[in-house]
N, C-alpha and C positions, 0 to 999 in steps of 0.2 A: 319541678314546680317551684315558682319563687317562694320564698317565707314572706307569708305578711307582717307586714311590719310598719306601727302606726310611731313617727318624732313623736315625744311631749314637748308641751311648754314649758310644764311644770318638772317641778323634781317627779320620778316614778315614786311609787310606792315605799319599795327596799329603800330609795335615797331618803326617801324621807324618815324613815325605820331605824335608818344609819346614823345619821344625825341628832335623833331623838337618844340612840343609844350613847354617843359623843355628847351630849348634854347631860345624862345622867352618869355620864364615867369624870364628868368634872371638865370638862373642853368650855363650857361655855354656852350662853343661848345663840349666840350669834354664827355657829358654826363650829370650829375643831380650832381657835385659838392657840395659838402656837406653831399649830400645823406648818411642816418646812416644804417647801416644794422647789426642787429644779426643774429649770425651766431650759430647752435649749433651741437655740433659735439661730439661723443663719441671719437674723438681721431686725434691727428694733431700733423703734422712736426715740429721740430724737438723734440717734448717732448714725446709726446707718438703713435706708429707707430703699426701696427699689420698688413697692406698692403696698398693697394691703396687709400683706405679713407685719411687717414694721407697727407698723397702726397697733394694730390687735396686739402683738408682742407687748409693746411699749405701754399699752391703756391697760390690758385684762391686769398686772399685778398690783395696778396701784387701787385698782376697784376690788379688788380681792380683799386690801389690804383691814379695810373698815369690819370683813368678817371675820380678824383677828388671823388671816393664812399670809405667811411670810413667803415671798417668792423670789428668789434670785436667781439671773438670767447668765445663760453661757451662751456667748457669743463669741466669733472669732477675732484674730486682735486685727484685723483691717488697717492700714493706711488711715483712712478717715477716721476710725475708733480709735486708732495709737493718738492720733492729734487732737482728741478733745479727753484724754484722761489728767485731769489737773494732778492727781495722786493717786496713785494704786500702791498697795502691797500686798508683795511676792509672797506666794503661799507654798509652794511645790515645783519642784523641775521634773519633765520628763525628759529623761536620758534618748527613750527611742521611744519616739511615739510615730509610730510607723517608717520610722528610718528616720525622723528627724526628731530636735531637739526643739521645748517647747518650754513655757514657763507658764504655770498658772495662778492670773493677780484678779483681786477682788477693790473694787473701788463702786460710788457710789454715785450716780446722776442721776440729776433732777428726780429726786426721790428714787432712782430706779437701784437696786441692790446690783450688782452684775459682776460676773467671776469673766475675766478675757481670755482667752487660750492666745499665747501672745508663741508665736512662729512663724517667725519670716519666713523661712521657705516656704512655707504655706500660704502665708496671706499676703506678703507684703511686697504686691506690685502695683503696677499700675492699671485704670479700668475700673469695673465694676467689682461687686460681691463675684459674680459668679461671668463676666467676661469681660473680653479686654477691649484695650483703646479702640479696636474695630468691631468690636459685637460681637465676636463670635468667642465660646465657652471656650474656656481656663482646658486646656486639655488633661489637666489633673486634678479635674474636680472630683473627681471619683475619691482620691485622696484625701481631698482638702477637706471632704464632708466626713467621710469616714474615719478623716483623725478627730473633728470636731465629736461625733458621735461615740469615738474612745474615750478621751478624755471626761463625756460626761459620765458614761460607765464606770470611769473611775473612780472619781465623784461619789456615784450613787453605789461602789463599794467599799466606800470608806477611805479615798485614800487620803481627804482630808481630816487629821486626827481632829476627833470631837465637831465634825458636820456632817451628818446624813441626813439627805433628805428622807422624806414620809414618802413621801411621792413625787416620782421623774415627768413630766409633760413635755413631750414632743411636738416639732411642728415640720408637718413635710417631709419631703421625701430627705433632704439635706442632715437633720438629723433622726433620720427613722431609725436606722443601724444602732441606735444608741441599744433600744432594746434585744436588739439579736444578740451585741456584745455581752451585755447585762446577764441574761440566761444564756451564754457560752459559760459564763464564768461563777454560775449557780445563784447570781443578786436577784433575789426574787421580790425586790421592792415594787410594791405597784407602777405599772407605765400607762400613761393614755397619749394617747398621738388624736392629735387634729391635722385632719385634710382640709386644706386651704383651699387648692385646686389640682384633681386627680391629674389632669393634662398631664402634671410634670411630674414622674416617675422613678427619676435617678435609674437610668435601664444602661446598663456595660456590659461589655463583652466577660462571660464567665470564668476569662483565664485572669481577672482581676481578682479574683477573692484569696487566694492564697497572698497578695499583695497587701490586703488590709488585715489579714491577722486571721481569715475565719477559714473553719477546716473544710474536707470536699463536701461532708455531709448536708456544707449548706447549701450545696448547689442539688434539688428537690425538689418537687412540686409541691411540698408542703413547706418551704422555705421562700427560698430566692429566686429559685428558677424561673425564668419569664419568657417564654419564646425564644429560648435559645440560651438567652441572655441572664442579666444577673439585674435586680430590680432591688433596690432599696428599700423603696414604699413597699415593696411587696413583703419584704423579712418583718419590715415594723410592724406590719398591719398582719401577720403569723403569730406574732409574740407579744404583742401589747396586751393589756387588761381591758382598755375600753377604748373605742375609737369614737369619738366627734368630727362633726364637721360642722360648716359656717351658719347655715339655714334647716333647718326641720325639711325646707321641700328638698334641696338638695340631697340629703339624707336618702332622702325616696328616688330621688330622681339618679343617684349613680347605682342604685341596685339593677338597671335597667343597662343590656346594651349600648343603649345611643348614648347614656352620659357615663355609662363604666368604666369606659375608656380599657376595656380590658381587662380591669378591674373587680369586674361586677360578679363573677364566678366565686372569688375569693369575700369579697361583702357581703356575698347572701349566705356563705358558710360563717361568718360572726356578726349577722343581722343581731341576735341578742344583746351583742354588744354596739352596736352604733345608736349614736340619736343624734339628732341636731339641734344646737344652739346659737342661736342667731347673733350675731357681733351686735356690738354697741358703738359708741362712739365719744372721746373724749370733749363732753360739755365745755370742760376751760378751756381747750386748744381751740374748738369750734367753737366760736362763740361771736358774732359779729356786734353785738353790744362794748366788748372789752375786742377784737379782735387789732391787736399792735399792724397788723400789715395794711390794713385796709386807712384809706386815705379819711374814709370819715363814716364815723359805726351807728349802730340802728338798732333797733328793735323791731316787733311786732307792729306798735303802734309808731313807728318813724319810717318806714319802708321807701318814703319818701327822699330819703336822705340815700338809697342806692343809686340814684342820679348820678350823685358826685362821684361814687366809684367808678359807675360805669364811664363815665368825661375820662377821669383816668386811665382808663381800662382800653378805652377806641382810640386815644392817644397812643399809649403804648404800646400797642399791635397796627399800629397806623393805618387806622381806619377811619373810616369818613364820620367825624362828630356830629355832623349835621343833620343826617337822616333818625327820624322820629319811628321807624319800626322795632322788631323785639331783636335783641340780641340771644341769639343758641349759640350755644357753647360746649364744648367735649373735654375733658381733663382723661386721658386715658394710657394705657396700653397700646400702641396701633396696632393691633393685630388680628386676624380672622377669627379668633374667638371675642374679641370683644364687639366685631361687628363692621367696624370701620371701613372694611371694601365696599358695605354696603352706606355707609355715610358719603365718602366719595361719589356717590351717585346720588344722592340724592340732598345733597348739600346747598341746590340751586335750587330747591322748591323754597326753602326759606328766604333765599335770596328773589326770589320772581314777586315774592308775597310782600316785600319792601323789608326785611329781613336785614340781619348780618349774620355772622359765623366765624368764631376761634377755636381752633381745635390743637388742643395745647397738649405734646407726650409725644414719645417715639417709642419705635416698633420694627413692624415689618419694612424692610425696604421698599417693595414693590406697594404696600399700602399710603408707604409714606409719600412715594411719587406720585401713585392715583390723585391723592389731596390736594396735594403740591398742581398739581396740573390744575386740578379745580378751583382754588384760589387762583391763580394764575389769570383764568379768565374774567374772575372778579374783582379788578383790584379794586382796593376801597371799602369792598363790602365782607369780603373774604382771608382771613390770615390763618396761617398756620405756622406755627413754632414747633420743631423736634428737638426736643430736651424735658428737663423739666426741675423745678426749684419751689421748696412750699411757699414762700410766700405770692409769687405769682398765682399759685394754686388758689390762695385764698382770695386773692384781687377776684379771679375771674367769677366765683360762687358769689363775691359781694356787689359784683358788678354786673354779672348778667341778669338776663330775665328767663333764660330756662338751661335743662344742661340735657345734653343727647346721649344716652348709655344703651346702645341698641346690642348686648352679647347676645353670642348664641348660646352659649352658658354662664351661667354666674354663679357659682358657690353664695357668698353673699353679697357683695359688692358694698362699698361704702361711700361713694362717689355720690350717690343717690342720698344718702341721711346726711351727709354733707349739703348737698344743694337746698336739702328741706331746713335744715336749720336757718341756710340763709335768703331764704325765699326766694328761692330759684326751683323753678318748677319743672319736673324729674321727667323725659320721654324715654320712656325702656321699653326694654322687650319682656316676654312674661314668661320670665325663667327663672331657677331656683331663689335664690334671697331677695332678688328684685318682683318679681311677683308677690311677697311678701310682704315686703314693705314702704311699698307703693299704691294706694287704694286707686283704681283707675275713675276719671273725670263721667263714667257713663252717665245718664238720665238719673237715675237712682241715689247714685252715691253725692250727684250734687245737688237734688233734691235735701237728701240728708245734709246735707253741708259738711261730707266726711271722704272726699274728693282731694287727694292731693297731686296727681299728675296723669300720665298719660303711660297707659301697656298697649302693647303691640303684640299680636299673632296671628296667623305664623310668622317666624324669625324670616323677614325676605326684603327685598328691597322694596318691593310692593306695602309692602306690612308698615317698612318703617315710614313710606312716603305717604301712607293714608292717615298714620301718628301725629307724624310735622303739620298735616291739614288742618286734624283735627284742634292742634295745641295753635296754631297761627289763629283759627277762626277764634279758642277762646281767647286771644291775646286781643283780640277786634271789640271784647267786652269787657271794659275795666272794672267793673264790678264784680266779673265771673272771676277772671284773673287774680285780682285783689283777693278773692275768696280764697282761690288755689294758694296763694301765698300764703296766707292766715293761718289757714288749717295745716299747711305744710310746717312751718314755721311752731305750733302746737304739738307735734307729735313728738313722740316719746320715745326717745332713743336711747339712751345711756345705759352702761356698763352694767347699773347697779341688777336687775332682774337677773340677766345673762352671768354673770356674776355670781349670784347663790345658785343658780344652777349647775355650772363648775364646781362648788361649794361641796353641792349633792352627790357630784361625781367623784368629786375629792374622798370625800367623805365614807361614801360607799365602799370604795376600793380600799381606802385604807383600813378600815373598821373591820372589812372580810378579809383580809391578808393578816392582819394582827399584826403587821409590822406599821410599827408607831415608833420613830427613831429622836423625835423632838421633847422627849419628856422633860429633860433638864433645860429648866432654865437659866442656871449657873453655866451650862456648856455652851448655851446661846449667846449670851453677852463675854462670855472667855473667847469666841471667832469672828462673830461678825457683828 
């Protein structure tokens, strides 16, 4: 039988118990002040971006930062991360960090603290984070990630004289290993790992473990073992203190076969320990009043002024300026979880409706080509671009009139509090974080006047073509429309809530471990 098991929004109980008791041990009112956290991440704003990871990496520590918890990011030293370090310095060499040699430097961007694991044979090719010039995966990523994941264990055993974090924060499967290395080697400093999105599993063949350093024992069903295989997310999610993910529904919804992904056996054995907290989103990067890319910025009360973007915008994807219908727009992944084979199909009802359609990202090949077909037959009305670059990113939010996120799952998505900041009106499907945060357009909710977009169910092609009906018919009333924008554009996204609740969880875990490493504040201004 499953455990039940209800996400808060709020801190629990114990967190808040925890904190209360960090206020009275002298931490401060605003949290655990001082508090050090490492943080390890395959990839963070503004250096290195491949989707929502980046975001959340790059935004949660500067939002942290006001509750007095210092966090700095390990990341790998990437091609694109080596060329935007103006100064780093050198802190440590690893001689063999899994057969190769690595140097680990601490420098500091756009407010963000970050430690680089600087290894060329490791990082430094051509391609993405995690594949190359042609798409397809780093054949030793298994490596790449599991040296990342050493180095942070290192870290969080001291091997930088006079920095130990309070607390390790994992993200994904990429560095979930951190924690297995951490208790191979007895560091019992609290770990929480966040599931971004269960899909990706870090899953290898089991004759790789002796390869990254870890003995046979870890190959178990209480470890790593995974259908055969050898699962990363699975060791992280064995050994961590606390697991999060993106959305409170999410939460609920991977205890379940259909969104477990295989996963869900192991979930519902440390349901006590999961809960979901829902991303936020950086206010100053989003901001279409100050937003530097966008050709001419707006407000609430100047909406009027997305005109000019959008001129820009049907220019620049060379589409026909002249037609007075709504511009739908997609900023995505192209991939069959995000939904996109079924956008493909139904990408002409907005177009039949006197519509247009940008659907900007890449993906799947065979999704890419569906698109690509379907444009095809629209020229003028229909573009698609495969790639993708933020400040286009931000034209298109400032210049469309709705954006299309049709997943079949979504942890939490952020594509959608993006659209609502800049009044572009959100048609998703009603799944984990986007049923969230998304209030659907029905009778009621815009009676209420608390209506900001459009949910779809079930996840189908049918589902999402009766969504576009309904979001084209309100675009046919500029009043309704204008309403949708208003309220979208009102709601409340930002870091700061989501934030003290990390705070809670910080807090909790450190407070019950009794390991508190940041107490000198002589040892903190003598490192970083």
């Amino acid at each position: 039988m499953m455990n039940a098991y209800v996400p808060f929004d709020e801190p629990r109980r114990d967190e808040r118990s925890a904190m209360d008791q960090g206020i009275k041990a002298g931490y401060g009112k605003r949290g655990l002040p001082g508090m050090r956290i490492l943080s390890v991440t395959s990839e963070i704003f503004p250096l290195v971006k491949t989707g929502g990871l980046a975001d959340v990496t790059g935004s949660l520590p500067k939002a942290l930062a006001p509750l007095g918890i210092e966090t700095t990011s390990l990341i790998p030293g990437y091609p694109q991360v080596m060329q935007q370090l103006k100064s780093a310095m050198p802190l440590v060499t690893f001689e063999n960090l899994l057969g190769e040699k690595a140097s680990l430097l601490h420098t500091r961007v756009e407010g963000l603290s970050l430690f680089v694991l600087d290894a060329p044979a490791l990082y430094d090719r051509p391609g993405g984070p995690y594949v190359d010039e042609d798409g397809i995966d780093h054949p030793d990523n298994w490596r790449r990630f599991a040296a990342l994941s050493l180095a942070a264990a290192e870290i969080a055993d001291g091997v930088l004289p006079g920095w130990v974090p309070d607390l390790v924060h994992t993200h994904d499967w990429q560095s979930a290993l951190t924690s297995v290395y951490m208790r191979e080697r007895g560091c019992r400093t609290p770990v929480v790992l966040t599931i971004h999105n269960l899909a990706f599993q870090g899953q290898y063949p089991a004759g790789v473990l002796m390869s990254i350093g870890l003995p046979p024992e870890a190959y178990s069903m209480n470890r790593m073992e995974y259908f055969g295989d050898i699962s990363f997310l699975k060791g992280g999610l064995q050994t961590v203190d606390a697991i999060t993910t993106v959305s409170p529904t999410y939460a609920r919804e991977i205890l379940t076969p259909r969104f477990g992904m295989g996963m869900d056996g192991v979930l519902n054995a440390r349901v006590s320990d999961l809960r979901g907290i829902v991303n936020g989103i950086d206010l100053d990067i989003w901001d279409p009043s100050t937003d530097p890319h966008l050709p001419r910025n707006y407000g609430v009360g100047t909406l009027r002024r997305k005109r000019e973007n959008r001129a820009v915008l049907l220019e620049r994807f060379g589409l026909d300026a002249g037609r007075e219908g709504p511009l739908f727009s997609a900023v995505s992944r192209l991939t069959w979880q995000k939904g996109f084979d079924m956008f493909a199909d139904t990408a002409d009802e907005i177009i039949r409706h006197g519509g247009q359609v940008i659907v900007f990202g890449q993906g799947d090949r065979e999704i890419e080509r569906a698109l690509a077909d379907t444009a095809a037959r629209f020229p003028g009305r229909m573009a698609v671009h495969f790639g993708y670059d933020e400040p286009t990113a931000h034209l298109i939010h400032g210049g469309s009139d709705a954006i299309v996120q049709p997943s079949r799952f979504e942890p939490c998505g952020l594509t959608q509090l993006y659209a609502l900041r800049y009044g572009c009106v959100p048609v998703v499907s009603r799944t984990g974080g986007l049923s969230e945060t998304i209030i659907d357009a029905n009778d009621a909710a815009m009676s209420a006047r608390v209506a900001t977009g459009f949910q779809f169910h079930p996840v189908t092609t049918d589902g999402l073509r009766l969504a576009l009906r309904r979001a084209l018919h309100a675009y046919a009333d500029p009043k309704m429309w204008a309403r949708l924008q208003n309220q979208g554009m009102k709601a409340k996204f930002s870091w700061e809530r989501s934030a003290q609740q990390y705070a809670a969880v910080y807090a909790n875990l450190v407070l019950k471990s009794g390991h508190v490493a940041s107490t000198s504040s002589d040892i903190r201004r003598a490192t970083l």
